[in-house]
TIVO-2410 file (N, C-alpha, C; in nm, 3 decimals):
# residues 87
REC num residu      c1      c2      c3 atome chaine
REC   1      X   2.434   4.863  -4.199     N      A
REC   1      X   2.352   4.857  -4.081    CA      A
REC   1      X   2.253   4.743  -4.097     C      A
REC   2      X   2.235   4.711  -4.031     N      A
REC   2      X   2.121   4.544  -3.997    CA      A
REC   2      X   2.034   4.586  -3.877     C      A
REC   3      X   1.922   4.526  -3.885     N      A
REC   3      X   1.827   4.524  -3.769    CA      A
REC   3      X   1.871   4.420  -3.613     C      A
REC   4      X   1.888   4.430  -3.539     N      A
REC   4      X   1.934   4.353  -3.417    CA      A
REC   4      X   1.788   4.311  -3.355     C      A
REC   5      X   1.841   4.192  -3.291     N      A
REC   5      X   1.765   4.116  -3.219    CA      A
REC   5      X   1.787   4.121  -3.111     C      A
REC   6      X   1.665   4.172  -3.029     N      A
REC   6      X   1.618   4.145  -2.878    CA      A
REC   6      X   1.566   4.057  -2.843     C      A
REC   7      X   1.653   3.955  -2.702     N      A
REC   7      X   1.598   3.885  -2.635    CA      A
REC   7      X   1.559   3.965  -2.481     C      A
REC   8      X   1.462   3.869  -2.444     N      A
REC   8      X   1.409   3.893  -2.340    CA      A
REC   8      X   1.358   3.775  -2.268     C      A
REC   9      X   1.435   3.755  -2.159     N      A
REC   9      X   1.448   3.642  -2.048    CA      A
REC   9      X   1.301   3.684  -1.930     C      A
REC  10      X   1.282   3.549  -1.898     N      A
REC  10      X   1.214   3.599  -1.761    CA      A
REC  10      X   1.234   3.683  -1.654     C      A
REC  11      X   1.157   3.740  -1.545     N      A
REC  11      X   1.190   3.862  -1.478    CA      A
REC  11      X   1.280   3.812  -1.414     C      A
REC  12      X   1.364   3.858  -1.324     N      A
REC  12      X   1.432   3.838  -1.160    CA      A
REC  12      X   1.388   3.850  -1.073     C      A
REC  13      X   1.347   3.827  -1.002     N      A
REC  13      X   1.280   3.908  -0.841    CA      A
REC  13      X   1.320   3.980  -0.758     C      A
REC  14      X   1.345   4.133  -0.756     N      A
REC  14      X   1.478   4.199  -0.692    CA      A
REC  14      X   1.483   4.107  -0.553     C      A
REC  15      X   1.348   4.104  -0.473     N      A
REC  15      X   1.381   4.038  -0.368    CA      A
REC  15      X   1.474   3.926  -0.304     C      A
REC  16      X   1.442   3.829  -0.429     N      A
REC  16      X   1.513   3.681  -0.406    CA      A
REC  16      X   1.663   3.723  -0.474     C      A
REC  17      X   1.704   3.875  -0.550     N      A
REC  17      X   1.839   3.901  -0.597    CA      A
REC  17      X   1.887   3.974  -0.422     C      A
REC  18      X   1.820   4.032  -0.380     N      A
REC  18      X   1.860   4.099  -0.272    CA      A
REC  18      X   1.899   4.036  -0.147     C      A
REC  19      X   1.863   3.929  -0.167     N      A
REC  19      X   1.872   3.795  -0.006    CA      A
REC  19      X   1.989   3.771  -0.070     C      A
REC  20      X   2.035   3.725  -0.150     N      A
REC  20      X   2.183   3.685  -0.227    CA      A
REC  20      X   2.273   3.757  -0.200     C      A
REC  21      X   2.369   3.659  -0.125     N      A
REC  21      X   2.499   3.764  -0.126    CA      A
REC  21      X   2.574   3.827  -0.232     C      A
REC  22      X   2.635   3.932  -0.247     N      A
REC  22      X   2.708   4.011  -0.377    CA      A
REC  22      X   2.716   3.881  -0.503     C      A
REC  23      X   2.812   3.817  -0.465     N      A
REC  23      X   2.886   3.740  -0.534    CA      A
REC  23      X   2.770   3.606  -0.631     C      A
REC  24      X   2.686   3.580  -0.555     N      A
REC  24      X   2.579   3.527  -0.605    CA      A
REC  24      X   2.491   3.580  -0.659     C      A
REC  25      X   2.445   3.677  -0.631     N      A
REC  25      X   2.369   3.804  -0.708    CA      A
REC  25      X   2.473   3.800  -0.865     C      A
REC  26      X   2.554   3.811  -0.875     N      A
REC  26      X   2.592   3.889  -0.986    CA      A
REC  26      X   2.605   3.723  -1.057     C      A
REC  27      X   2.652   3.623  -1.051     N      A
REC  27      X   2.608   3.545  -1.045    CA      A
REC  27      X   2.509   3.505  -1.142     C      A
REC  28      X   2.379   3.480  -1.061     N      A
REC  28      X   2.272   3.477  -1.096    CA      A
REC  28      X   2.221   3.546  -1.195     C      A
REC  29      X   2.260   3.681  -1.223     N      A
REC  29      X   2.222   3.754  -1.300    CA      A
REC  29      X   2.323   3.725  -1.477     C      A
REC  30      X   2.434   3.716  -1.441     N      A
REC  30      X   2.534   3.628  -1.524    CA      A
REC  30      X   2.472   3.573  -1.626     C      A
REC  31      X   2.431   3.444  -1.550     N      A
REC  31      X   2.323   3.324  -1.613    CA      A
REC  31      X   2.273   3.366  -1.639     C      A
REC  32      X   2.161   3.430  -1.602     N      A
REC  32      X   2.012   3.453  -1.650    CA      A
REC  32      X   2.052   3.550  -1.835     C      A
REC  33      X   2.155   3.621  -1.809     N      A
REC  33      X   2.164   3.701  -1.923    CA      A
REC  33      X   2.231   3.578  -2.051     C      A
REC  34      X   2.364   3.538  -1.991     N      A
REC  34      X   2.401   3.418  -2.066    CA      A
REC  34      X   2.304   3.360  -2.113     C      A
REC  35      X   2.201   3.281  -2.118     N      A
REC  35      X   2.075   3.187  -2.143    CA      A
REC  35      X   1.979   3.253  -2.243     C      A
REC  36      X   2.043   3.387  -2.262     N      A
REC  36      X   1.927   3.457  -2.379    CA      A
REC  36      X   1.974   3.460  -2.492     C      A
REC  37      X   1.900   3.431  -2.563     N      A
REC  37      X   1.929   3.384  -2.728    CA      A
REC  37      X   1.992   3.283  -2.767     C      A
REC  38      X   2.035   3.233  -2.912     N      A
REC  38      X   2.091   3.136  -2.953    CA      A
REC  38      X   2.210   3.139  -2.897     C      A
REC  39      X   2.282   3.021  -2.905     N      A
REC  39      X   2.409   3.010  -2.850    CA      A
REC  39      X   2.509   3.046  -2.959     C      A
REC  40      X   2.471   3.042  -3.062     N      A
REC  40      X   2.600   3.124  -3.193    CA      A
REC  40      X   2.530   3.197  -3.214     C      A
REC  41      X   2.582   3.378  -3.179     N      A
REC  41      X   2.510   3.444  -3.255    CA      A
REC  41      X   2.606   3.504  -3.388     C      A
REC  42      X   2.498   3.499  -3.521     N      A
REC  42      X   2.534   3.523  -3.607    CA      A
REC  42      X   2.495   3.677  -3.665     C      A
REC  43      X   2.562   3.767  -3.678     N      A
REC  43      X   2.543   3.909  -3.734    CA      A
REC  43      X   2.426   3.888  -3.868     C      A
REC  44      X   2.339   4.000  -3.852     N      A
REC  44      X   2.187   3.997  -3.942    CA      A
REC  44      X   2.297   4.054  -4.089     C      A
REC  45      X   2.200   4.009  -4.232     N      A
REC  45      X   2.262   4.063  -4.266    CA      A
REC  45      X   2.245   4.199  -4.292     C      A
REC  46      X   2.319   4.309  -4.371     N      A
REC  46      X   2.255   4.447  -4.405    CA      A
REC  46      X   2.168   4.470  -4.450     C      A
REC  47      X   2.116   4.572  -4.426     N      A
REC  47      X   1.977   4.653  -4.505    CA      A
REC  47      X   1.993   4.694  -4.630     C      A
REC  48      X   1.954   4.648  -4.751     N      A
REC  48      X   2.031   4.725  -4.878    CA      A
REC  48      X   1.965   4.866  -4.864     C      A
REC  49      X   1.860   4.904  -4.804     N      A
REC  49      X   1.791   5.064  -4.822    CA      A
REC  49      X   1.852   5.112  -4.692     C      A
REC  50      X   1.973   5.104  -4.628     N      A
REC  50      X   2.022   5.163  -4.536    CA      A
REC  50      X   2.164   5.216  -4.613     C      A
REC  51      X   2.201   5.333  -4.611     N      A
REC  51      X   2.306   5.367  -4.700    CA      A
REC  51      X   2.419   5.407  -4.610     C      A
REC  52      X   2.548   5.417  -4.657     N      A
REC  52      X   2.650   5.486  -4.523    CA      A
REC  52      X   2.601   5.600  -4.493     C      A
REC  53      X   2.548   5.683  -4.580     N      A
REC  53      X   2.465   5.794  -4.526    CA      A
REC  53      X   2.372   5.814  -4.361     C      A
REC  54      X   2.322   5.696  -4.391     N      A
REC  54      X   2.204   5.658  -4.268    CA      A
REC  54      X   2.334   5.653  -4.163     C      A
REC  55      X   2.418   5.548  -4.160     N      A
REC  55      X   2.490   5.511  -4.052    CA      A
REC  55      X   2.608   5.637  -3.993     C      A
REC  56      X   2.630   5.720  -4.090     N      A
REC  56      X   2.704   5.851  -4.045    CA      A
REC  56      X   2.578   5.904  -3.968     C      A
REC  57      X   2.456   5.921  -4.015     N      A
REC  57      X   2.370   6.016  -3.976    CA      A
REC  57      X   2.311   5.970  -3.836     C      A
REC  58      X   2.348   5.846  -3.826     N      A
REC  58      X   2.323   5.771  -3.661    CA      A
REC  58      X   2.465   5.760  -3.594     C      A
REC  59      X   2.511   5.779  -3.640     N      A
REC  59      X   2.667   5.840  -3.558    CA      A
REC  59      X   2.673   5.959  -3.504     C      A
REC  60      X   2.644   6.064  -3.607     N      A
REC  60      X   2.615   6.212  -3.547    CA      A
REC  60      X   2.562   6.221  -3.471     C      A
REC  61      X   2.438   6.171  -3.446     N      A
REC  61      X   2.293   6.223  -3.347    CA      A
REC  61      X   2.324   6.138  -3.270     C      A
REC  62      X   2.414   6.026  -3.234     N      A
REC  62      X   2.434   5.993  -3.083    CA      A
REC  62      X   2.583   6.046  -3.042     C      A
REC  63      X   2.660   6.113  -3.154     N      A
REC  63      X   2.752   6.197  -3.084    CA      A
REC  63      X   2.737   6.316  -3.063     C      A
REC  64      X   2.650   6.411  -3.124     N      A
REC  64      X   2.625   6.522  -3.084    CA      A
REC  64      X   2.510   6.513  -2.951     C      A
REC  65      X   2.420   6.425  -2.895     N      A
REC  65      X   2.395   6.418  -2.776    CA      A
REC  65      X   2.468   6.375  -2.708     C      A
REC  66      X   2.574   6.371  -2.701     N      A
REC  66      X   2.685   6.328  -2.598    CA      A
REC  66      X   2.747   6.445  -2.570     C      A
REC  67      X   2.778   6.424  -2.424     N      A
REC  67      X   2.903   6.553  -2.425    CA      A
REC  67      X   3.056   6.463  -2.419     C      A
REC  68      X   3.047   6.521  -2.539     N      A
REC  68      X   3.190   6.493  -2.641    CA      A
REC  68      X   3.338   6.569  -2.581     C      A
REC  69      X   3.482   6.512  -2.499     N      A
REC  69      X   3.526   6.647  -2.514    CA      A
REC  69      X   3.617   6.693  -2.612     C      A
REC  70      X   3.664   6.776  -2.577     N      A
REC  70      X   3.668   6.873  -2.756    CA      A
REC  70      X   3.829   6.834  -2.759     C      A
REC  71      X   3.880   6.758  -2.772     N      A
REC  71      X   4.020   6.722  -2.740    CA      A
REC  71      X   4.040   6.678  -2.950     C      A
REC  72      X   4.157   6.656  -2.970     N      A
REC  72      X   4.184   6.611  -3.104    CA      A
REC  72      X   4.126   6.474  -3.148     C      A
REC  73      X   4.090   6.395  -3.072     N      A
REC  73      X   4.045   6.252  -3.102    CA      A
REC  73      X   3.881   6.267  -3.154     C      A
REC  74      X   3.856   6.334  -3.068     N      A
REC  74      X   3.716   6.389  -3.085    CA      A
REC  74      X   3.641   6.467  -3.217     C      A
REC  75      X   3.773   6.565  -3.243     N      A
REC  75      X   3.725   6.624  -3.338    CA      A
REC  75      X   3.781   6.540  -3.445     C      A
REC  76      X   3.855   6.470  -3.490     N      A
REC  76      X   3.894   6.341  -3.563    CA      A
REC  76      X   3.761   6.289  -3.576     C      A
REC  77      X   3.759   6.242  -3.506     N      A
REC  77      X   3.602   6.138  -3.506    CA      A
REC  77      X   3.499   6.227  -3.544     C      A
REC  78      X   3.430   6.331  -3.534     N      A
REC  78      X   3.370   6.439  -3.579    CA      A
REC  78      X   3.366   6.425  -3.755     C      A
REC  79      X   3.467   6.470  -3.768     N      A
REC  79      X   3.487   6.489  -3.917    CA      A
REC  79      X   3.491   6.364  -3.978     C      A
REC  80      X   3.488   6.297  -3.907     N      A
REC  80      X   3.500   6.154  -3.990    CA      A
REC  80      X   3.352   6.121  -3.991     C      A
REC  81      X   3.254   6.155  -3.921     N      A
REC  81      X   3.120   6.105  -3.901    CA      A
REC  81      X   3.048   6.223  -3.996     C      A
REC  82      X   3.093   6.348  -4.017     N      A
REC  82      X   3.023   6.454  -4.095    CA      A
REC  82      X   3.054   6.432  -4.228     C      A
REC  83      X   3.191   6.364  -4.224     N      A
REC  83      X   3.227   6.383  -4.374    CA      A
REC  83      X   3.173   6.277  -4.475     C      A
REC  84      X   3.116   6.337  -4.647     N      A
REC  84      X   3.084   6.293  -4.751    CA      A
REC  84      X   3.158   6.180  -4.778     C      A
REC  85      X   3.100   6.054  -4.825     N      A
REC  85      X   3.197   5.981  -4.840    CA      A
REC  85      X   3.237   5.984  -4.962     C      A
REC  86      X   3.382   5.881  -4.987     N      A
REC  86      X   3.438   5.912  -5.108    CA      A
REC  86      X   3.463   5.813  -5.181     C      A
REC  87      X   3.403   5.818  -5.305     N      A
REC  87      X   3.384   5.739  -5.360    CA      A
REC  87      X   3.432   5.729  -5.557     C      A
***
């Protein structure tokens, strides 16, 4: 796991997005997102005090707030996020 970087572009003006027809609206918004951050982005590197532990344990808690459905893929993925790793 690595820390990620947020950019943050200037506002939009819903107004001046709302005079825009569909197609320019989306558009516009396109760009504006395109234009944020470096143009190569390069992956941070890892956290050495972040362990697979941490990253199972942030797997769980955004899959157990999900409604998950209970089908075989699911519970696959389940056990794969609960389970000890092996080492």
């Amino acid at each position: 796991m690595a820390k990620q970087d947020v950019h943050v572009g200037a506002p939009l003006d819903p107004a001046t997005l709302a005079a825009l027809p569909y197609k320019e609206r989306v558009a516009r918004v396109s760009e504006a997102i395109g234009a944020l951050g470096p143009r190569e982005d390069a992956p941070n590197p890892p956290q050495a005090e972040l362990s697979d532990a941490d990253a199972r344990a942030v797997l769980a808690s955004l899959v157990d707030e999900a409604a998950v459905p209970a089908d075989a893929w699911a519970r696959a993925f389940l056990a794969l996020v609960h389970a000890a790793p092996e080492r």
